[in-house]
C-alpha positions as CSV (number, residue, x, y, z in Angstrom):
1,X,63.6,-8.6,57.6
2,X,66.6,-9.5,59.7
3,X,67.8,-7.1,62.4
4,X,71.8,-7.6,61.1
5,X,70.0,-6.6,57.1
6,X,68.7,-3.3,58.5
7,X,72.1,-2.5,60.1
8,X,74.0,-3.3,56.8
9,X,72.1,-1.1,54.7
10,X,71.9,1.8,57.3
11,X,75.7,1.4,57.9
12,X,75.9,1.5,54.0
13,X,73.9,4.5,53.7
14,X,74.7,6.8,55.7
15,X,78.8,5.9,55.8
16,X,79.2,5.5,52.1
17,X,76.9,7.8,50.5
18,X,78.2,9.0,47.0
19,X,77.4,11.3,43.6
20,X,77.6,9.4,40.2
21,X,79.8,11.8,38.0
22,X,77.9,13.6,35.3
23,X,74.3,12.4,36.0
24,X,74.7,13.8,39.9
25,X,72.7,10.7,41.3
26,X,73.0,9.8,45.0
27,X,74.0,6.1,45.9
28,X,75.8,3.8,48.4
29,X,78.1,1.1,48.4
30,X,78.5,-1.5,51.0
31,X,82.3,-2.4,49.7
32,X,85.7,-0.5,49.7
33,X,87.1,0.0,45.9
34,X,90.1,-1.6,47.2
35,X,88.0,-4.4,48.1
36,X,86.4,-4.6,45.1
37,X,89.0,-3.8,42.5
38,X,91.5,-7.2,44.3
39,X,88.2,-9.1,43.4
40,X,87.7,-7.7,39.9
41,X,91.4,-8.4,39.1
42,X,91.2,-11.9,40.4
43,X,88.5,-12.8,38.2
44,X,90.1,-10.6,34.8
45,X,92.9,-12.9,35.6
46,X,90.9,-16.0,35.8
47,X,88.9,-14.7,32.3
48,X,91.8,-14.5,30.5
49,X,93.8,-17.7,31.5
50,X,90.6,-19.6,30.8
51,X,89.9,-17.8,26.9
52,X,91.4,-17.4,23.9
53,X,92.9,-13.6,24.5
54,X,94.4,-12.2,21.2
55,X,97.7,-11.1,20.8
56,X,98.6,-7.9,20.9
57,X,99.7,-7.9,17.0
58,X,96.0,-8.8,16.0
59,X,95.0,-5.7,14.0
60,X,91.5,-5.7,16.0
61,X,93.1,-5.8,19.7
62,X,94.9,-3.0,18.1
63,X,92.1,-1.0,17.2
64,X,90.2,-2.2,20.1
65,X,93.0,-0.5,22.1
66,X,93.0,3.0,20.5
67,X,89.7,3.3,21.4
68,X,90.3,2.2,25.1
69,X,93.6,4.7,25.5
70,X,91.3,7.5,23.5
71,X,88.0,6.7,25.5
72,X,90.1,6.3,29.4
73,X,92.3,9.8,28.5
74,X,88.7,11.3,28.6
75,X,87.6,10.0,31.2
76,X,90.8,10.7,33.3
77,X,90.5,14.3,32.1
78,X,86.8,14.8,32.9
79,X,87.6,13.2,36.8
80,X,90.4,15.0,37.6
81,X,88.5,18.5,36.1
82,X,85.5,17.8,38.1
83,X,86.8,17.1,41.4
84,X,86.9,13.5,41.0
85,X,91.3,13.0,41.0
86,X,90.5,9.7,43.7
87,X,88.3,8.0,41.3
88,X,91.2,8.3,38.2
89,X,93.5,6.5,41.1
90,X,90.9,3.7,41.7
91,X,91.8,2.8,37.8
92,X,94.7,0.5,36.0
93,X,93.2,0.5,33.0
94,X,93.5,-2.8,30.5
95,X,92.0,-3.8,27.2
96,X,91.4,-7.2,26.0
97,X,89.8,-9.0,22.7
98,X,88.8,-12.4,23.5
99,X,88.1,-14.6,20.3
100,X,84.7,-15.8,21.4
101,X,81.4,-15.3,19.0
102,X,79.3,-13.6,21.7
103,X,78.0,-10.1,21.6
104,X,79.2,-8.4,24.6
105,X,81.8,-6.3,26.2
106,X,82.4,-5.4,29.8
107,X,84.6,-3.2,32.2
108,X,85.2,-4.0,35.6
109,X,86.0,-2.5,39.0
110,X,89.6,-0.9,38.8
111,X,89.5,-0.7,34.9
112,X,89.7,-3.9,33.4
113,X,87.8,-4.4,30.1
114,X,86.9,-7.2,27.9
115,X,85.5,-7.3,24.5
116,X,84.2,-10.2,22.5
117,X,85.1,-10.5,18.8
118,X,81.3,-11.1,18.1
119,X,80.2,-7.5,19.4
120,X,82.9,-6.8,16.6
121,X,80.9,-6.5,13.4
122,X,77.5,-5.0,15.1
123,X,80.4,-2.2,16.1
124,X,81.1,-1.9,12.3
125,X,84.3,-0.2,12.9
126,X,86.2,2.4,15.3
127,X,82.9,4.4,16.4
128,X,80.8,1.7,16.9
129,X,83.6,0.0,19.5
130,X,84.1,3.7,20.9
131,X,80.3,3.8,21.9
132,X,80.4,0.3,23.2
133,X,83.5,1.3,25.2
134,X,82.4,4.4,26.7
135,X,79.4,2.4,27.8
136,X,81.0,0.2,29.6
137,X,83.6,2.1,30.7
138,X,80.8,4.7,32.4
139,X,79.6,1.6,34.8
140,X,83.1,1.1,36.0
141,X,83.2,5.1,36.5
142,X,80.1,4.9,37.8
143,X,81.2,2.2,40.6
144,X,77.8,-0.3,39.2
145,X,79.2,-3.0,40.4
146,X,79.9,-2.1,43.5
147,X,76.4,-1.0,44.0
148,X,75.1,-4.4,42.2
149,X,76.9,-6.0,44.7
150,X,75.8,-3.8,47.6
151,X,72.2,-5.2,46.5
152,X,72.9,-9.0,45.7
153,X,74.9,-9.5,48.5
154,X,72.4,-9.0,51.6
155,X,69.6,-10.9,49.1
156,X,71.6,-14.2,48.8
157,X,73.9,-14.0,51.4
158,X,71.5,-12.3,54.4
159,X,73.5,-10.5,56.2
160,X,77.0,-11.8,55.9
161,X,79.4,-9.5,55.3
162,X,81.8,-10.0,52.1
163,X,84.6,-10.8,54.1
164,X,82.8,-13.8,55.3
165,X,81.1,-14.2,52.1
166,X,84.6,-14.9,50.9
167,X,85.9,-17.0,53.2
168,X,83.0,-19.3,53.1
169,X,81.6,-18.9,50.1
170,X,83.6,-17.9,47.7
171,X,82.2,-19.7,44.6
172,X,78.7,-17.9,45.1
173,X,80.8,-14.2,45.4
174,X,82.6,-14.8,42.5
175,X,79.4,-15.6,41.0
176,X,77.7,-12.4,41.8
177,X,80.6,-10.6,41.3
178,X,80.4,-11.3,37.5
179,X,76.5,-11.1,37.4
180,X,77.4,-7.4,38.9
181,X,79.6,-6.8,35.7
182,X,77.0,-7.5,33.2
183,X,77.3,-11.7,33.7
184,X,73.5,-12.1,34.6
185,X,70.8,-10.8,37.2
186,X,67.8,-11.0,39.2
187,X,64.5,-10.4,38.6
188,X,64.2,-8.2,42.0
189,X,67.1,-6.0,41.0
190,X,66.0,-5.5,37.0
191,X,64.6,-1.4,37.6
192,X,67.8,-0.9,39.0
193,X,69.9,-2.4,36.5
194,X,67.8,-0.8,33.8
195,X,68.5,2.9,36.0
196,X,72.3,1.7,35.6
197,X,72.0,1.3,31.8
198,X,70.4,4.6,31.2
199,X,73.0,5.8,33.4
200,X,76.2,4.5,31.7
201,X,74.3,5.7,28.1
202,X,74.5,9.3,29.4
203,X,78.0,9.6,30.1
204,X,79.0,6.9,27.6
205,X,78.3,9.6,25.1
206,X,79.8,12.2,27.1
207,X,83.6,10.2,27.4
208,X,83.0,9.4,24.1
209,X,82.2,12.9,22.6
210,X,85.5,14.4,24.6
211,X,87.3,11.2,22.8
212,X,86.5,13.1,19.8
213,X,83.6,10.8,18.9
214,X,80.4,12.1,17.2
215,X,77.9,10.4,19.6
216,X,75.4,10.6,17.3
217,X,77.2,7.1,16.0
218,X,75.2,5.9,19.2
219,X,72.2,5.9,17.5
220,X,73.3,3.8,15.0
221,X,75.2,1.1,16.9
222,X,72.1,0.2,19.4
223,X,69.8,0.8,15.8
224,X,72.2,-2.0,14.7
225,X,72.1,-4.2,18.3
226,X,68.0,-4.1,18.0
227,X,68.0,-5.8,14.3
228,X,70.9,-8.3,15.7
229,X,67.8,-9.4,18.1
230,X,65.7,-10.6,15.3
231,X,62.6,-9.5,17.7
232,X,63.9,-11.9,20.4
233,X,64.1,-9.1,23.4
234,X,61.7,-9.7,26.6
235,X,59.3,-7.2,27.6
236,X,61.4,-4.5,28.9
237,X,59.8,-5.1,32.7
238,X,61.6,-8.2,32.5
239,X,65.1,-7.2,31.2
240,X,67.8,-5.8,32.5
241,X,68.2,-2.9,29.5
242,X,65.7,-0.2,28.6
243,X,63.8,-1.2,25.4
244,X,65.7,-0.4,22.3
245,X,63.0,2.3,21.2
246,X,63.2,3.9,25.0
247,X,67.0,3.7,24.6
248,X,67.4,5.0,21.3
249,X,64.8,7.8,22.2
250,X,66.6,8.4,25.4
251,X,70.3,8.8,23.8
252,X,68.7,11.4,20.8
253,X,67.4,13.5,23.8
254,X,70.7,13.7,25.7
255,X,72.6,14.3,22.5
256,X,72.5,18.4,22.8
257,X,74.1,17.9,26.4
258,X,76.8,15.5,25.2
259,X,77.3,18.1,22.6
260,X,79.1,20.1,24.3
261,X,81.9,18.5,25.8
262,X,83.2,18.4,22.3
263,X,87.0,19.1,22.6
C-alpha cells in the first residue's frame, strides 16, 4: 500500500472521527460537509435540469412533500435534543418527484432528496413513502456518503486528494459521488454498504415513528419491495442491502426501541 494511502486514512482517522446519531457507531470522513454538500448540490441541480421533475401542483409531489416536511421536523427535533444543533445546520432540505418508472429514492449530502414515481405504488400511499423517506433521509443524517466517499476515493483515485480529484478528474468524482448516494457500488465496499443499510433502517423508523408514523408499516413496505423482485435478488454476500428476510427480521427486532420515541 502507498505511503500517501496510509497518511490519508490516519489523517482521516484520528482528525475526523465521529458518532452516528442514534445507533452510537464510530466512523471517519475524509471530506468537510461543506465540501461535500457544494458537490451534492451541483449534482441535485444537474438531476433535475436533466429529468422530468413534477410540478409542484401534482397531487403526488404534494404528498411526497408532507412526508418530507413531517419526516425532516423530526429529524431536526431529535438533533437539536440530542446534542446534534451542527448537524440540523449542515441541512437545506428539498423534495423532488421525478416522473421516471424506476424504484428508488435518495437523499443527499446537505438534504436534497429525490423520489422516483415508480417507488410510488410499492409505497402504497403516505406510510409507505414515509418509511422510504426516513430511510433515506437517515443516510444523509448519518453523513453515508461522505464516508462512501472516504472509502472509494483512496481505491480509485490512490491517494489524490478530492481537491485534485476535482480538478483533474472531475467526471470520475461525480461518478462516485452518485454511486455514494445509492447510484451503484463496488464489490470491495458491499459489507460496508450493507452495515449502512441496516444503519439507516434503525433510525429510519425512529424519524419516522416521531413523524407520527407507526413503523410497523415498515414491515410491510420492504414485504412489498421483496415480491416486486420476483426472486431476482443476488446472494446477499454480493449485494449492497441485507437480504429481505435479514431485513425484515432485523426492523421487527428494533421495533420496541423505535417505539418509544412516539410523540
Amino acid at each position: 500500500m502507498k505511503k500517501g494511502l496510509i497518511i490519508l486514512f490516519l489523517v482521516g482517522f484520528f482528525v475526523q472521527c465521529y458518532k452516528v446519531p442514534i445507533t452510537g457507531r464510530k466512523q471517519f470522513k475524509l471530506f468537510s460537509s461543506s465540501r461535500m454538500t457544494s458537490m451534492s448540490f451541483a449534482q441535485y441541480d444537474q438531476v433535475k435540469s436533466e429529468g422530468k421533475v413534477l410540478p409542484d401542483s401534482d397531487e403526488r409531489v404534494q404528498l411526497v412533500r408532507k412526508v418530507g416536511d413531517k419526516i425532516t421536523s423530526a429529524v431536526n427535533k431529535y438533533l437539536s435534543e440530542n446534542g446534534e444543533k451542527s448537524r440540523v445546520d449542515e441541512f437545506k432540505w428539498e423534495v423532488n418527484l421525478l416522473d421516471e418508472n424506476v424504484v428508488n429514492a435518495w437523499a443527499m449530502p446537505g438534504g436534497k432528496i429525490m423520489f422516483y414515481t415508480g417507488i410510488l405504488p410499492i409505497c402504497d400511499g403516505e406510510d409507505g413513502i414515509a418509511t422510504v423517506m426516513g430511510h433515506e433521509i437517515a443516510h444523509a443524517v448519518a453523513r453515508h456518503g461522505n464516508e462512501r466517499m472516504s472509502q472509494q476515493i483512496p481505491v480509485q483515485l490512490g491517494s489524490m486528494g478530492l481537491a485534485v480529484a476535482l480538478e483533474q478528474k472531475p467526471e470520475m468524482t461525480k461518478n462516485i459521488l452518485m454511486s455514494a448516494v445509492g447510484a451503484g457500488s463496488q464489490l470491495g465496499i458491499l459489507k460496508y454498504s450493507r452495515l449502512h443499510e441496516s444503519e439507516a433502517d434503525k433510525m429510519g423508523l425512529v424519524f419516522m415513528t416521531m413523524a407520527g408514523y407507526n413503523p410497523e408499516v415498515a414491515i410491510d413496505f420492504w414485504t412489498r419491495m421483496s415480491q416486486n423482485k420476483g426472486g431476482s435478488a443476488p446472494p446477499e454476500f454480493l449485494s449492497t442491502h441485507p437480504s429481505d428476510e435479514r431485513r425484515i427480521n432485523d426492523i421487527k427486532a428494533f421495533l420496541p426501541e423505535a417505539r418509544k420515541y412516539a410523540p
